[in-house]
N, C-alpha and C positions, 0 to 999 in steps of 0.2 A: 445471575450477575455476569455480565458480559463487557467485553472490549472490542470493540468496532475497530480493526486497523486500517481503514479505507470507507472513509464516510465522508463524500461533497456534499455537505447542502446548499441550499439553495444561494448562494452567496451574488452580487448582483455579475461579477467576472464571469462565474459561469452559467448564468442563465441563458445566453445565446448559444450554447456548443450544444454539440449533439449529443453529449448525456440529458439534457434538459428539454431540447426542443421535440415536440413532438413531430411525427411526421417524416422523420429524416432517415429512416430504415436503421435507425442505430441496431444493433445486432444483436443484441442481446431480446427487444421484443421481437426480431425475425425469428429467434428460435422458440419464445414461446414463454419469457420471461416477463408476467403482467408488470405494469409501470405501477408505481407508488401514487396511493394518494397526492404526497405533496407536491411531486413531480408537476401534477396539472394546477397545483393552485403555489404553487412557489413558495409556500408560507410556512416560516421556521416553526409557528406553533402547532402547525400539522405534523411536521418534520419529530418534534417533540412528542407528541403523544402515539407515533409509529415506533419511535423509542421505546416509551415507557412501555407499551404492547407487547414488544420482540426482548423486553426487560435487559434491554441495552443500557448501559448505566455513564459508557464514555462510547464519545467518538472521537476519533483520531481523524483528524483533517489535514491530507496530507498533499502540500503544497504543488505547486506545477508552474514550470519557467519551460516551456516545451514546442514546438513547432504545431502550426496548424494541420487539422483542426481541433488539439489540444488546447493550446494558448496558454497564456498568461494568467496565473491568481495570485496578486501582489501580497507578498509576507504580512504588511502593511494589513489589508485589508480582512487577511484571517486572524491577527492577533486582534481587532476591534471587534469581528465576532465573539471569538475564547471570551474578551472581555464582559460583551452585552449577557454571556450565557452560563456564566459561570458555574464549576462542578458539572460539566456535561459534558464538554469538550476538550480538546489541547490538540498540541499541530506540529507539522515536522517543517520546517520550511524550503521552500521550493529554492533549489540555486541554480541560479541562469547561467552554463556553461559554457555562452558566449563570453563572459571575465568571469574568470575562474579565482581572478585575481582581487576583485571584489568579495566574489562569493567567500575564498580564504578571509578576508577580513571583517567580513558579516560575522564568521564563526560566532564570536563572542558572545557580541549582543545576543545571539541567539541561546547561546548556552546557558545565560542567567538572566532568560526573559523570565521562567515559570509557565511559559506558557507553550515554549517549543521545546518539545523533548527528542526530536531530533533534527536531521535533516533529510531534502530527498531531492532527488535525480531521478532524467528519463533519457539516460545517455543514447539509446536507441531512436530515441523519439524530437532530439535537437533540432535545432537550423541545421545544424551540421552533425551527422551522425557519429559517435562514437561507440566500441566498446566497451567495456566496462573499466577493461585494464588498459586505459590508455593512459602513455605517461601523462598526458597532459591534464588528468587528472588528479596523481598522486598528491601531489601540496595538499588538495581538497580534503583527501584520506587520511593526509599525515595530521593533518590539525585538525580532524574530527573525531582520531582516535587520541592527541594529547587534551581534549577535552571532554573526553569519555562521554560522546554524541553519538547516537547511535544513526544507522544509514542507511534511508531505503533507496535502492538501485530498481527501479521498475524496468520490468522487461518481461516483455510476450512479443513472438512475432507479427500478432496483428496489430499491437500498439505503434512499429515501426511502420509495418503496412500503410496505415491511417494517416500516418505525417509523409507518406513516400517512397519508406525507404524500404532496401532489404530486409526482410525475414530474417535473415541471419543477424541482425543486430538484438534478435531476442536471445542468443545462446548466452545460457548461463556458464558456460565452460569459463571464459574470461575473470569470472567471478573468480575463481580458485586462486588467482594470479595472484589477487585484490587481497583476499582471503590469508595466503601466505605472508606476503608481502607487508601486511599490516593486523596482526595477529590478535592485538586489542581491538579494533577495531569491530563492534557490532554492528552486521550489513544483514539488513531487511531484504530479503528479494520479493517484492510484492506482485502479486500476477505470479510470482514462484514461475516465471518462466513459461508459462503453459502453451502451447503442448509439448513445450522439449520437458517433459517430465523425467525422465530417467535422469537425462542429463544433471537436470535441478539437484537429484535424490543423491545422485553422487558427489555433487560440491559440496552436498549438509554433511554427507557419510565422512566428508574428507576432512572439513572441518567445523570444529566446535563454536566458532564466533559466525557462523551463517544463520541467519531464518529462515524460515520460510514460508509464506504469506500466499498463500491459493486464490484468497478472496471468494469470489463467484466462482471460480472454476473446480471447488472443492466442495461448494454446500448442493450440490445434487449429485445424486449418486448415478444421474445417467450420464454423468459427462466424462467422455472418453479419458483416461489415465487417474481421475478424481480417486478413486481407489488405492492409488498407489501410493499418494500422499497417504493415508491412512494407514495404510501396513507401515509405510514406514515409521509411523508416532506410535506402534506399535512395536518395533524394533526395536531404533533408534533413535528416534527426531521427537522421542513424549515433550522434552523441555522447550524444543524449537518451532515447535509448528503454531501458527499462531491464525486465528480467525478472521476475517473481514466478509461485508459483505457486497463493498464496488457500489454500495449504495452512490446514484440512483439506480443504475440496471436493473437491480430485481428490489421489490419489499422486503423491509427490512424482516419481520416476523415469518413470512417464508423463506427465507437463507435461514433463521435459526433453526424453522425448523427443519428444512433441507439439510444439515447438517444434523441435526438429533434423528434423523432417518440410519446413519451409520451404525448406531446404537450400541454406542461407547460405554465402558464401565465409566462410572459419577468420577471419580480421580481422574483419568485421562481427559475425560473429556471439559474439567474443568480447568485442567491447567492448558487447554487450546482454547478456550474462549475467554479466560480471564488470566488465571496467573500465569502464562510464559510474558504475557506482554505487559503486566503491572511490574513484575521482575527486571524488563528487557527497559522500561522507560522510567525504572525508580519509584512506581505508585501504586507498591505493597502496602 
């Protein structure tokens, strides 16, 4: 039994970008990451039974309002999937940090769709790049922590690379800021930063209302730092470290079992694939 924290399928938004298209050197098959069945045939019913295979039970579809060649998946259009697919999926919604000022007033609706259990950002990966702790954020944080929404902050420095920008717009340091500053607040770090891992390991160590989300970069054990998240849920992080697999990059039954390569005792390893994240989005 499994929670997918990072699963795009095939939705029609992101069929043109380069998790989807073949051909494009997207980088995850340069290192040697085979493509999904459904990847080449687009179709959610294949999408479905790479699920039930890798005994994936939800995925988590997590939104994107982001700079090219991320783009755009309108909230809109992932809540009519949740809909068509029901008990399979749920979503965090994407806020375009172009109006922040909007996105504050989406909160809501969002909060008592049922269908989005939290929200997300790619501050690094904008039109206009931001850190994490930029005031021009906060309002977002303040009325996502008085509506007890939880927050995923995606950040890796290739994800900023991709849209332009500095590398440095992947450091999780700014997080801590976020972190302090808004204490109720539970913030998703997805991509867990990768490869500023240390850095990552010490905003979880610092504080209790951080995740932390590796996705792909945690379910092989040859990937540089991937280790480290591990000791740490061995430490420290057992309640917070949470699963995903950046489906499409790799199949979905190979990240499971790339991660069952760690060879976790059944308790640890259970509360990172299932219950930190049924806990963290209410669907214990």
């Amino acid at each position: 039994m499994t929670i997918d924290m990072r699963l795009r399928p095939p939705l029609e938004s992101w069929k043109t970008t380069a998790q989807f298209k073949e051909g494009t050197g997207y980088y995850p098959s340069r290192y040697g990451f085979p493509r999904p069945k459904s990847v080449s045939t687009q179709d959610i019913g294949d999408l479905l039974v790479e699920m039930d295979e890798a005994d994936i039970t939800w995925g988590v579809v997590m939104g994107r309002q982001s700079a090219p060649p991320h783009g755009i998946v309108p909230n809109g259009e992932i809540e009519a999937f949740i809909d068509q697919h029901p008990g399979r999926f749920v979503g965090f919604a994407g806020i375009d940090l172009r109006d922040i000022e909007k996105g504050v007033a989406d909160l809501d609706a969002y909060a008592h769709s049922g269908k989005f259990k939290g929200i997300s950002i790619e501050p690094g990966a904008g039109f206009t790049p931001l850190y994490s702790d930029d005031p021009s954020l906060f309002p977002l944080y303040e009325r996502a922590q008085e509506l007890e929404l939880p927050l995923s902050i995606t950040l890796s420095g290739y994800l900023s690379s991709m849209a332009g920008h500095p590398t440095s717009y992947g450091n999780p340091s700014p997080v801590s800021t976020v972190a302090r500053k808004f204490p109720k607040l539970k913030i998703v770090v997805s991509h867990a930063a990768w490869p500023n891992v240390m850095p990552m390991l010490e905003v979880a160590f610092l504080h209790d209302n951080v995740y932390v989300s590796p996705d792909l970069y945690m379910n092989h054990i040859h990937t540089p730092g991937a280790h480290e998240y591990i000791r740490a849920a061995k430490f420290y992080l057992a309640d917070r470290l949470l699963f995903g697999t950046a489906y499409p990059s790799r199949p979905l039954k190979e990240s499971v079992e790339g991660f069952r390569q760690w060879g976790l005792d059944q308790d640890l390893a259970e509360k990172i694939l299932h219950k930190n994240a049924a806990r963290l989005m209410g669907m214990e």
